[in-house]
C-alpha distance (Angstrom), angle and dihedral (degrees) to the residues before:
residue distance angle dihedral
X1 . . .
X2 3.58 . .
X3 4.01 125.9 .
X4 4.03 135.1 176.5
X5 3.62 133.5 -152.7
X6 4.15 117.2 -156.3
X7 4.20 125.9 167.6
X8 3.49 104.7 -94.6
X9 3.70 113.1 -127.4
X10 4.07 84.7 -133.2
X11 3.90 92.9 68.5
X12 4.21 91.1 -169.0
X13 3.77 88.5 45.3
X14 3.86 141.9 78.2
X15 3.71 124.5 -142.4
X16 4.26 112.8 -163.8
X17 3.70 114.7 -170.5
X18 4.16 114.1 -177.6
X19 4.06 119.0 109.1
X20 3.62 83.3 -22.7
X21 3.98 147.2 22.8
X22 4.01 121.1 -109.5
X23 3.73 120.0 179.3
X24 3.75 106.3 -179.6
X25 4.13 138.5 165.6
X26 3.93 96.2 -148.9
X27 3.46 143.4 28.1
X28 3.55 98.3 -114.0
X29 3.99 87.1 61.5
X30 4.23 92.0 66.3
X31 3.96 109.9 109.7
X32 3.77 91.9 -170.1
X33 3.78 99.6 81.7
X34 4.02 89.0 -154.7
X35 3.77 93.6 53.7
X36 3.76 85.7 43.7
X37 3.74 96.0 51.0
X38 3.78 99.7 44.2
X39 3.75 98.7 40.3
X40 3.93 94.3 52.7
X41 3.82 91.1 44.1
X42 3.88 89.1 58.8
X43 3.48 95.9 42.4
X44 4.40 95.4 -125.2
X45 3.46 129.3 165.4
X46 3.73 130.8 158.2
X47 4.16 93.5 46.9
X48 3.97 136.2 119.7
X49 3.77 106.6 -157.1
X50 3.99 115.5 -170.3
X51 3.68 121.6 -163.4
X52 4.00 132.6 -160.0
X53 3.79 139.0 174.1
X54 4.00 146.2 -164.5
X55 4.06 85.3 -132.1
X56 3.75 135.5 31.6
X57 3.77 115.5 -114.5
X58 4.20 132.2 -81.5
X59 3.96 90.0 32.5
X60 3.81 96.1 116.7
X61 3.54 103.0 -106.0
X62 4.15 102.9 107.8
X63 3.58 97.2 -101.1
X64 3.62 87.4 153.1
X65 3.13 94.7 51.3
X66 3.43 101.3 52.9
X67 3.20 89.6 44.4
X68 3.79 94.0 62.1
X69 4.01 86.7 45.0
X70 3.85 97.3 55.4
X71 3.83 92.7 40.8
X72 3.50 90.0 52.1
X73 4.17 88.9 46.3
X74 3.87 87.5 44.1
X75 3.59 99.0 55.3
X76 3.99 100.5 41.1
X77 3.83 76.3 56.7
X78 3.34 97.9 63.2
X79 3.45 91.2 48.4
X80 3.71 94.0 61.0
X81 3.70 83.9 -115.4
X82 4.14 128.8 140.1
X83 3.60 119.1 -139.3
X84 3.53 127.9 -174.2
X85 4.01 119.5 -127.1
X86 4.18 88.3 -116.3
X87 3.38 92.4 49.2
X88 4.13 89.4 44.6
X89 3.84 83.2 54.6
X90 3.74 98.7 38.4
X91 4.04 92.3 60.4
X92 3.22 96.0 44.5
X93 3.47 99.3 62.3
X94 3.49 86.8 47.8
X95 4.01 94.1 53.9
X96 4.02 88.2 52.8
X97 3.05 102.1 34.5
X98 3.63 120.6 27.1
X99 4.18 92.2 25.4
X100 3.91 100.4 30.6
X101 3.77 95.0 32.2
X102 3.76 96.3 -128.8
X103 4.29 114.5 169.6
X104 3.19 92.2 -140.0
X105 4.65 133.1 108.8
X106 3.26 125.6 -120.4
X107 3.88 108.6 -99.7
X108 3.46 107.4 100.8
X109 3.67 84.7 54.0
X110 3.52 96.2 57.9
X111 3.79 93.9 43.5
X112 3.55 91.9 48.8
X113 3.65 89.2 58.9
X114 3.97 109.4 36.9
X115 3.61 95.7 31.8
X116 4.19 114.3 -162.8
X117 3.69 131.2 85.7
X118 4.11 96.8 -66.5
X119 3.72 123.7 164.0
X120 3.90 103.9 -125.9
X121 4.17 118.9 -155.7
X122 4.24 107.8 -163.7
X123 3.51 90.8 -152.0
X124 4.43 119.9 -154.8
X125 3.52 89.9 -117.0
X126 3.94 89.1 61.5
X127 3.49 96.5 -109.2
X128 3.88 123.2 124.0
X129 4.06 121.5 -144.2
X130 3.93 107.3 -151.3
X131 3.84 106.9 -164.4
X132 4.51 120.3 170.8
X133 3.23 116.6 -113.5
X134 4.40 98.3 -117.9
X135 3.97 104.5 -143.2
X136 4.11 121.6 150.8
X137 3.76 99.9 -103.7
X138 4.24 91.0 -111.2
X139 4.03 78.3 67.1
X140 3.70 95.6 49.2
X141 3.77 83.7 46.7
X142 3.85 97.8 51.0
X143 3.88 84.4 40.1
X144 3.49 97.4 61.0
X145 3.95 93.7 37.8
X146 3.74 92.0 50.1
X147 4.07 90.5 61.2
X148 3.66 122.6 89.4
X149 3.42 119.3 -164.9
X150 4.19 126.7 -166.3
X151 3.50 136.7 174.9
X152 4.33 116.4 -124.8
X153 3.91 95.9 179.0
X154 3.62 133.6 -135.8
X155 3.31 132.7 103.8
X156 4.05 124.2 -107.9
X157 3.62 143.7 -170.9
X158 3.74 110.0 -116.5
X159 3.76 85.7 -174.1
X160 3.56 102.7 55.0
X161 4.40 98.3 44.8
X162 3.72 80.0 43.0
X163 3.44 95.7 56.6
X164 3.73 88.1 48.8
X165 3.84 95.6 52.4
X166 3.93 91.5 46.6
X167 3.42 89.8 64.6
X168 3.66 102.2 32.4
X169 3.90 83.3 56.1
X170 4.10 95.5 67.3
X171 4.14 89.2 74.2
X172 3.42 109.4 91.1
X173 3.81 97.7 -121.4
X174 3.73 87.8 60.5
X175 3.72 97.4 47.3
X176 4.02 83.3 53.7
X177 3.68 93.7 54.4
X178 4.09 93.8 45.4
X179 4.04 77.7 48.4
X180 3.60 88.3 57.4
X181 3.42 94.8 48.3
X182 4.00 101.4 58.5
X183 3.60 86.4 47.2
X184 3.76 86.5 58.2
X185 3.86 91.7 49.3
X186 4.18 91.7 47.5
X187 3.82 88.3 47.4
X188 4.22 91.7 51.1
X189 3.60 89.6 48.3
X190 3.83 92.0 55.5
X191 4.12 89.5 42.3
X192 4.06 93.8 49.5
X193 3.87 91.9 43.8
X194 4.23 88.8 51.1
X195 4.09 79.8 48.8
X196 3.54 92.9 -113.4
X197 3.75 95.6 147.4
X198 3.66 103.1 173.3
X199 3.89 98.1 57.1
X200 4.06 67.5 84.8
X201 3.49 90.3 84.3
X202 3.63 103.7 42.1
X203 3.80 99.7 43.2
X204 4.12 92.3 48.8
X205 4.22 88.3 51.7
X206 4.37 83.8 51.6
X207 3.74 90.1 46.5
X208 4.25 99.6 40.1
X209 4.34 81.7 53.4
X210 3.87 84.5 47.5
X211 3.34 96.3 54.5
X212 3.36 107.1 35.7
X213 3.55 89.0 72.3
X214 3.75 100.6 60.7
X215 3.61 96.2 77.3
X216 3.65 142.9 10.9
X217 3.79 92.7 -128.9
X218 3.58 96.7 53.5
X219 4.38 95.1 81.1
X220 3.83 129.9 10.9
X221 3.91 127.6 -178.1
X222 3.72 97.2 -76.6
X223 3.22 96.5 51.6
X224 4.05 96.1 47.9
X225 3.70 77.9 49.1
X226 3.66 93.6 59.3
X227 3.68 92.0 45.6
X228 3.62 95.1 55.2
X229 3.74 102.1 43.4
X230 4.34 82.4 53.7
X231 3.13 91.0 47.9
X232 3.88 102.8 48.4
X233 3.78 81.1 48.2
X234 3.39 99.6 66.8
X235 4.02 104.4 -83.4
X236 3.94 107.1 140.4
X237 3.76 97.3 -154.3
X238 3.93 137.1 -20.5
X239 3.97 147.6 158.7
X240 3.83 153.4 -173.7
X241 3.00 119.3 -83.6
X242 3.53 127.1 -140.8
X243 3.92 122.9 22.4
X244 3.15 96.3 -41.9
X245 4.06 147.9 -98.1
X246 3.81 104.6 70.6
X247 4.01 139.6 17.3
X248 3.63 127.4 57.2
X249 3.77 140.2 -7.7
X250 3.80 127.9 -168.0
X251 3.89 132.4 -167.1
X252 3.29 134.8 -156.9
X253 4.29 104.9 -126.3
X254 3.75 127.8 178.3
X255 4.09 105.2 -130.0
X256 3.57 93.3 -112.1
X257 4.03 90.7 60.2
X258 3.91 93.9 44.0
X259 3.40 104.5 96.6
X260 3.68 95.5 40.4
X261 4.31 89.9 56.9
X262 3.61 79.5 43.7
X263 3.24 95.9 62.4
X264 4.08 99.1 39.4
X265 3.92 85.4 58.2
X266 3.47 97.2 39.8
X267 4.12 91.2 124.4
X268 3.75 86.3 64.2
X269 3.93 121.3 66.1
X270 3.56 120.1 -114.8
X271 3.85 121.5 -137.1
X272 3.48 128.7 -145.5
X273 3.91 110.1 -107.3
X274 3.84 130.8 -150.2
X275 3.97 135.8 151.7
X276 3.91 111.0 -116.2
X277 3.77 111.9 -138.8
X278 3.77 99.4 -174.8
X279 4.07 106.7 65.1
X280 3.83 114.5 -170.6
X281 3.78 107.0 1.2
X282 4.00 135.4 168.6
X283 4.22 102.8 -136.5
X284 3.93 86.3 176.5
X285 3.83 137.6 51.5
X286 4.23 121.1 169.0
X287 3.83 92.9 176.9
X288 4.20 79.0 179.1
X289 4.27 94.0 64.2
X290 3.72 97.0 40.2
């Protein structure tokens, strides 16, 4: 996700570029509820803001999100402010959430901002322990090889099949299964930091069944489909990602069974795959335009 900020030439106007141009004279005039949100919160006027991304929108990968995060980032900028990568995370959770009314957690915001494989603990008391994941760099390396990553299509509505699973999650079998699946997480953490890479595999199969059942939104017969034909091919584990329904899946594949899971998926596209170290960063400053 990348946005810029520039003076607008209109100094009591805003100009918006993303999927589509806004020019407005007030707040209140903003379709895009993020833009809208942010801007008024900051008190800015006199801006034009573009935004562009890797991957459209609704495909499971926290482009919102991110979004929110590098907004956020992009307008304490301007304002010759520092912000700190929790506190990038922190507020925007509480724009989507909290302001926007979003069901959603608070990952993708803190991934979006700190970037990295990290092991992230949403305490009760609402505050969220970010720890790195400590591998010897051959393990990141076989790590990040060992993932394949492909694109399904379709676009979903994280908000609606995670409204579903919210609720779903107050009976007590679901509260046992979301149990489950933090004990999965601790248990990875403690596998990748001994550099036992392929527990990968087996721990995202555990969590994909897991999940699956927390909503009806969150698989459909394609997408089993898709599961099963990687998996017969040699995948050792894998999941959606995202809420559910649509987007992209990824599978964890020994090297010597990538070409065959390749080739078993070969009606989907494959996209290239790589861990990003650097979370929310600014990668250009013209002190002279702002």
């Amino acid at each position: 996700m990348y946005l810029t900020i520039h003076n607008y030439f209109h100094r009591n106007q805003i100009r918006l570029k993303y999927s589509q141009t806004e020019t407005v004279k007030n707040y209140d005039e903003i379709e895009h509820k993020y833009f809208k949100q942010c801007l008024k919160d900051f008190g800015i006027m006199g801006v034009e803001i573009s935004s562009m991304a890797d991957i459209p929108s609704g495909t499971g990968l926290g482009s919102s999100s991110s979004f929110t995060v590098a907004l956020l980032h992009l307008l304490h900028t301007y304002k010759g402010e520092y912000v700190s990568k929790y506190k990038l995370a922190k507020d925007a959770c509480e724009v989507e959430i909290d302001k926007l009314g979003e069901p959603i957690g608070k990952q993708d915001q803190f991934a979006a901002a700190f970037g990295g494989l990290k092991f992230y603990e949403f305490q009760s008391s609402g505050f969220v322990n970010v720890e790195p994941i400590i591998m010897k760099p051959e393990s990141y390396k076989e790590l990040e090889d060992n993932i394949l990553m492909f694109y399904i299509g379709g676009v979903h509505s994280a908000s609606a099949i995670l409204k579903e699973q919210s609720q779903s999650v107050k009976s007590k079998h679901k509260t046992k299964v979301q149990q489950q699946m933090c004990h999965l997480t601790r248990t990875l953490k403690e596998e990748l930091q001994k550099n036992h890479v392929d527990a990968m595999g087996e721990l995202l199969h555990e969590n994909w069944m897991l999940k699956k059942s927390l909503a009806s939104g969150i698989s459909n017969p394609f997408i089993d489909e898709t599961y099963e034909k990687a998996m017969n091919a040699g995948a050792l584990g894998g999941k959606l990602l995202g809420a559910g329904g649509a987007g992209f899946m990824i599978f964890y594949v020994k090297p010597e069974q990538q070409e065959k899971v390749r080739k078993g998926l070969s009606h989907l596209r494959e996209m290239n795959f790589e861990m990003d170290n650097s979370g929310a960063s600014i990668v250009f400053f013209d002190k002279e335009n702002i």
